[in-house]
C-alpha positions as CSV (number, residue, x, y, z in Angstrom):
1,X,0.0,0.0,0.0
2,X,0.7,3.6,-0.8
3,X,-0.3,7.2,0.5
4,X,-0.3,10.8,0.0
5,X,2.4,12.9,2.0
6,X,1.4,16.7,2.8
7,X,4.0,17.5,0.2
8,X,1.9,15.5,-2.6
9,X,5.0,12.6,-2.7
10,X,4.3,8.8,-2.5
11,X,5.0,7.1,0.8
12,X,5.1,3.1,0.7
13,X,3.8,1.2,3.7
14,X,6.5,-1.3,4.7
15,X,9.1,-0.6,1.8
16,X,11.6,-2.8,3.3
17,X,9.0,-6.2,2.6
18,X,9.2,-5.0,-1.4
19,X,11.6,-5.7,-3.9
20,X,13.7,-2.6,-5.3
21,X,11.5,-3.1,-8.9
22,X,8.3,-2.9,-6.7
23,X,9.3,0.0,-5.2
24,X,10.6,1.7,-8.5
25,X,7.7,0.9,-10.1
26,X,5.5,2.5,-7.7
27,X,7.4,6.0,-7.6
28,X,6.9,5.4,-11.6
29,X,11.2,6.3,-11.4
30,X,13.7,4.4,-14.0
31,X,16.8,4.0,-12.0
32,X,19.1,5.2,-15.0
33,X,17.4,8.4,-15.3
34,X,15.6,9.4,-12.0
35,X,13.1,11.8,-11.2
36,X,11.9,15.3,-12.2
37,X,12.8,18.6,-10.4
38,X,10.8,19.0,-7.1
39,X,11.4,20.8,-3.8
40,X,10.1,20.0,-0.1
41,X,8.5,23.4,1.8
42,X,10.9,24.4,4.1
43,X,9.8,24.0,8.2
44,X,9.8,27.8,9.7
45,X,10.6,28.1,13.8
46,X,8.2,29.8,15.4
47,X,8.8,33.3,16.3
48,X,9.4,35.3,19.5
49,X,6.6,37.5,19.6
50,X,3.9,34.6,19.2
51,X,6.0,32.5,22.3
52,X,5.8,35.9,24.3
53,X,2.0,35.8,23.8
54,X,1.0,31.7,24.1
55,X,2.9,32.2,27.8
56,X,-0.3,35.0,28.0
57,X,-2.5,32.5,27.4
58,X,-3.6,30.4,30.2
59,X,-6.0,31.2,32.8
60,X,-4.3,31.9,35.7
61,X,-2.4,34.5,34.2
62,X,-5.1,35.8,32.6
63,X,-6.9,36.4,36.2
64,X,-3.6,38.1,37.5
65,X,-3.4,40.4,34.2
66,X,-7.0,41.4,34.7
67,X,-6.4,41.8,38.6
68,X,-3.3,44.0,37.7
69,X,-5.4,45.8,35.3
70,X,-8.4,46.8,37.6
71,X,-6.0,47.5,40.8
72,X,-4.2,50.1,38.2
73,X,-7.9,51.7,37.1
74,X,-8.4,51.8,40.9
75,X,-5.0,53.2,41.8
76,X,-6.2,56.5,39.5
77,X,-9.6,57.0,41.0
78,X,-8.3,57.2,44.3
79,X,-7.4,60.6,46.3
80,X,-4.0,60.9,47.1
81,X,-2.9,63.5,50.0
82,X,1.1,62.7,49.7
83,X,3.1,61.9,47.3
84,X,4.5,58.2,48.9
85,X,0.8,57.5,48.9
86,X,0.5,57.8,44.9
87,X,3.5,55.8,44.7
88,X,2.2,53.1,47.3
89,X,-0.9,52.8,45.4
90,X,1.1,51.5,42.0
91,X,3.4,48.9,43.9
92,X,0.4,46.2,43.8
93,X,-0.3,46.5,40.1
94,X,3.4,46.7,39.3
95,X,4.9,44.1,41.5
96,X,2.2,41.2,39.6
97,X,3.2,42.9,36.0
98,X,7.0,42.6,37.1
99,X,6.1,38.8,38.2
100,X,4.3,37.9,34.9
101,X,7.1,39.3,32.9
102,X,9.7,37.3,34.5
103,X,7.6,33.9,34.2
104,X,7.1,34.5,30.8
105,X,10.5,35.3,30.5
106,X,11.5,32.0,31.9
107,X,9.3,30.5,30.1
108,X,10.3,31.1,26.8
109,X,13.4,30.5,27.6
110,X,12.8,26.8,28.2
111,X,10.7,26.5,25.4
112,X,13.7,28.2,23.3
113,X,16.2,25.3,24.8
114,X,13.6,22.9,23.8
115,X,13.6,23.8,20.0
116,X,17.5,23.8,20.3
117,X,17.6,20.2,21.3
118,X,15.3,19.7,18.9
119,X,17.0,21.3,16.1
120,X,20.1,19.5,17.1
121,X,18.9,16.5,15.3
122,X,19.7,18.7,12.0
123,X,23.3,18.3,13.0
124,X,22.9,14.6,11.5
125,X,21.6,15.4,8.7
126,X,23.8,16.2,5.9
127,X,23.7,19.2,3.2
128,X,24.6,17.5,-0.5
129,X,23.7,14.5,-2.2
130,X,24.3,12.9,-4.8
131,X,21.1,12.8,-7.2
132,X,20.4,11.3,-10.9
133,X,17.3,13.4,-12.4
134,X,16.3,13.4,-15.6
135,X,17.5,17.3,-16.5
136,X,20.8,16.0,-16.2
137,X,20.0,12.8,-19.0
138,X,20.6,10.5,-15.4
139,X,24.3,12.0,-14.8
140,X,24.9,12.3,-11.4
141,X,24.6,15.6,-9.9
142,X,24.6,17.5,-6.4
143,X,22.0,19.4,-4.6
144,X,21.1,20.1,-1.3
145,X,19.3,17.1,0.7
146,X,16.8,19.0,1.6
147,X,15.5,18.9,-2.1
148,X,15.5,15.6,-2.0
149,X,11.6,13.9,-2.5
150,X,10.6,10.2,-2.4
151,X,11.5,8.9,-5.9
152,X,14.9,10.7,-6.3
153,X,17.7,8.3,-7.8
154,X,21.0,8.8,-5.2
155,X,24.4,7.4,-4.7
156,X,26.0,6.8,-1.3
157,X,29.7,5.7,-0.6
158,X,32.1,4.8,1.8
159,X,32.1,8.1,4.0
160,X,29.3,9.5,3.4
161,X,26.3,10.4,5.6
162,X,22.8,9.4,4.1
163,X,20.5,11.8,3.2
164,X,17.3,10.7,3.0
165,X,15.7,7.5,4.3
166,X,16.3,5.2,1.1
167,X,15.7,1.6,0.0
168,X,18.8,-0.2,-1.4
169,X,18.1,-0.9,-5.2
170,X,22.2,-2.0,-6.6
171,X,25.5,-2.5,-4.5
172,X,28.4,-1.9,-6.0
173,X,30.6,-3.4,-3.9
174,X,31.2,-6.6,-2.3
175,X,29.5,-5.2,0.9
176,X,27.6,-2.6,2.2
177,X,28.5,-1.7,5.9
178,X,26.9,0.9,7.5
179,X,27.2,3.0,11.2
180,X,23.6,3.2,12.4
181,X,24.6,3.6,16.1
182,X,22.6,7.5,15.9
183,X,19.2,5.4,15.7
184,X,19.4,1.7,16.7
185,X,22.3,2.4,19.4
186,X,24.4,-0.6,17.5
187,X,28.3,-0.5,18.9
188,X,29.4,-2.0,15.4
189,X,28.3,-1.3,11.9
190,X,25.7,-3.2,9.9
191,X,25.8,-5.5,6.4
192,X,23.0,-4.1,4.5
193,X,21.9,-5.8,1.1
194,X,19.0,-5.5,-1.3
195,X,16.7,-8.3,-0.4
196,X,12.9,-8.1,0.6
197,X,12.3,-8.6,4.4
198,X,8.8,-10.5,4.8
199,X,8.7,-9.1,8.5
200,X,5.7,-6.6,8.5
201,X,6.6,-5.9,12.1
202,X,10.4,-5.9,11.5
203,X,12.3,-2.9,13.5
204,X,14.8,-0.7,12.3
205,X,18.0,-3.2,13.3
206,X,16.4,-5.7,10.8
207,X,15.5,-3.1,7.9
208,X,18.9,-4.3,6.3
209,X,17.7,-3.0,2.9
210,X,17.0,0.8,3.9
211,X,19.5,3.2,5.0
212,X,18.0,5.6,7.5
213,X,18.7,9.2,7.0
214,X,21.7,10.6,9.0
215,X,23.4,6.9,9.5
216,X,27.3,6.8,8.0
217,X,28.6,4.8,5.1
218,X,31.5,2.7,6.9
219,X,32.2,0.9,3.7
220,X,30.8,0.4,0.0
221,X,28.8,2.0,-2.6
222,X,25.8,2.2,-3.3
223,X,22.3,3.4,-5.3
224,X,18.7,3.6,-3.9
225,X,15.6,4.7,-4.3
226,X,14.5,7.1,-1.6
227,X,11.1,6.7,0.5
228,X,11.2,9.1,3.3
229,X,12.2,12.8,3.6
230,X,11.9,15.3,5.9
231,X,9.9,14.4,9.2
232,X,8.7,11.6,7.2
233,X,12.0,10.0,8.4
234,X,12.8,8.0,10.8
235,X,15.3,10.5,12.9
236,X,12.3,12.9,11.7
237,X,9.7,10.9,13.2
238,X,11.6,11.2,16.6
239,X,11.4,14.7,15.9
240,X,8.0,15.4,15.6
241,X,7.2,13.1,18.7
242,X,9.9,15.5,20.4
243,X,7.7,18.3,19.0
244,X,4.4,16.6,20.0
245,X,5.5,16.0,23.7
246,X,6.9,19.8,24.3
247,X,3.0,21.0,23.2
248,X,1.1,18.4,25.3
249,X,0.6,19.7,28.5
250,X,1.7,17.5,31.7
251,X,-0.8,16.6,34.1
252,X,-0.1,19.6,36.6
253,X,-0.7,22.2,34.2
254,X,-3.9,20.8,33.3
255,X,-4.6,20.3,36.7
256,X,-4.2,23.9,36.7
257,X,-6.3,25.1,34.2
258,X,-9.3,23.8,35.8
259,X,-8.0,25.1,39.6
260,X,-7.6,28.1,37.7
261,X,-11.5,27.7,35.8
262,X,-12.9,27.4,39.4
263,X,-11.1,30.3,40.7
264,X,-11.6,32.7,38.2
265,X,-16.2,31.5,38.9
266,X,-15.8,31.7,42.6
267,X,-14.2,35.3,42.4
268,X,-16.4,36.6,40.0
269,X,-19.1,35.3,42.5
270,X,-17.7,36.9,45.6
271,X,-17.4,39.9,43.4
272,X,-20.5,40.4,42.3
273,X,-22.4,39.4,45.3
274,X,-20.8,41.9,47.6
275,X,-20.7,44.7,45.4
276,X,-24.5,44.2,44.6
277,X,-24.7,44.0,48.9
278,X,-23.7,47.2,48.8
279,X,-25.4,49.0,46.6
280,X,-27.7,50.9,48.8
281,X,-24.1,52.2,50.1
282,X,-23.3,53.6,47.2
283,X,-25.0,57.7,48.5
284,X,-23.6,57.6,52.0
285,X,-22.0,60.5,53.2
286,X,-18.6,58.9,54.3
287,X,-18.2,58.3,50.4
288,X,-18.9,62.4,50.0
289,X,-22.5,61.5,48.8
290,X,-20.8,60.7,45.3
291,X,-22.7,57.4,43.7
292,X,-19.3,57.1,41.7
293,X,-16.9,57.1,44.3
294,X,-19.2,54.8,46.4
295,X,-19.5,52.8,43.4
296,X,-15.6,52.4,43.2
297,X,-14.8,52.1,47.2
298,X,-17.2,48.4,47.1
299,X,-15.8,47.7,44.2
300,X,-12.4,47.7,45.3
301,X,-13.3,45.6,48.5
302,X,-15.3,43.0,46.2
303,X,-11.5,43.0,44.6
304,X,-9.9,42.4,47.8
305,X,-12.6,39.9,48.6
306,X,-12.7,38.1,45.6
């Protein structure tokens, strides 16, 4: 069986059970001549400003930004004889903004150190390959791996770091040995060859006809066919479940985001409930017989309250 990748290229289920004609027939790809032009989208890191604002958005923080926000609007209305008075009244708003810049500050830099283990994996991955297409009447030429697309015709040899995760269609040599120790933790390198494995359930230290992207040529040459780019590698794949695990969130901050759903309901209740207590309060003449002012003092308390 076959499927559609997001960039519109073949991927074969279980490549390493076909045999290399199978698998050239199905990329429609004649090893002599190779593919067509074609280029993958390139991934884009995401940028500052939006992990500034996703460390904005969760509700806790949300209910100290809008507590900051209101004790601020309440600092103005208030009446202030001396001058350390004006200055006392700002301290509250200002010491919880000053606290949710520096967790957010924190936090994106975590998140930062994340992406850089993440991008780390590029280290393995190399820059050229060699690639027969059909512009070049199947010569062999170079381009940058990340070009490559299932399909492409390449060549590997003895020092060189594979590509592109590929399925073994013609040694050249009287064996292929190659370092996989960066995926399958092996101590010594591996005899691959071009045979069919049966296995559907066979793991990567069996898939002795694929070479897995980033893995070293310790000895031999050889062409393939290749099935996998990008995340759609295997060293990708570890990738995007690196990826997947940094957005999930861990069972205390969910845990949090409903404390923080109950809060945010049971101050809005206290709130409300003892600023409409006080309404009839609102005239009295300790409040200067303003409605406004009375208005403002209960609201403040529901504030404190709440």
């Amino acid at each position: 069986m076959a499927k559609q990748a997001s960039s519109g290229k073949l991927i074969i289920d279980y490549p390493w059970t076909k045999t290399k004609e199978e698998i050239a027939a199905l990329y429609r790809v004649d090893e002599g001549i190779g593919l067509s032009e074609d280029q993958l989208p390139a991934e884009e890191s995401k940028p500052l400003w939006k992990l500034i604002l996703e460390q904005f958005d969760d509700l806790l923080v949300k209910i100290l930004l809008a507590a900051a926000c209101i004790s601020f609007v309440l600092a103005l209305f208030e009446e202030h004889k001396e001058e350390d008075s004006l200055v006392a009244t700002f301290v509250e708003p200002l010491v919880i903004i000053l606290i949710l810049i520096a967790n957010a500050a924190v936090s994106v830099w975590q998140e930062r150190n994340a992406e850089s283990a993440i991008e780390a994996l590029k280290e393995y991955e190399p820059e050229i390959a060699q690639v027969i297409r059909q512009s070049r009447s199947g010569h062999i030429q170079q381009i940058k791996a990340r070009d490559l697309v299932p399909g492409d015709i390449v060549e590997v040899a003895v020092g060189d770091k594979v590509p592109a995760d590929i399925r073994i269609t013609t040694i050249y040599s009287t064996t292929l040995r190659v370092d996989q120790s960066l995926l399958t933790g092996e101590s010594v390198s591996v005899i691959n060859h071009t045979d069919p494995i049966l296995d559907l359930r066979a793991v990567n230290q069996d898939k002795k006809n694929i070479l897995f992207s980033g893995t070293n040529i310790a000895a031999g040459k050889c062409r393939r066919i290749v099935i996998g780019t990008g995340l759609n590698t295997e060293i990708g794949k570890i990738r995007s479940v690196m990826t997947e695990t940094e957005e999930e969130k861990t069972p205390l901050q969910q845990k949090l985001d409903e404390f923080g759903e109950q809060l945010s309901k049971v101050i809005s209740v206290i709130c409300i409930a003892v600023w409409s207590i006080n309404i009839g309060h609102f005239n009295d003449p300790v409040h200067g017989g303003s409605w406004l002012r009375g208005a403002i003092y209960y609201f403040k308390i529901a504030v404190a309250l709440g």
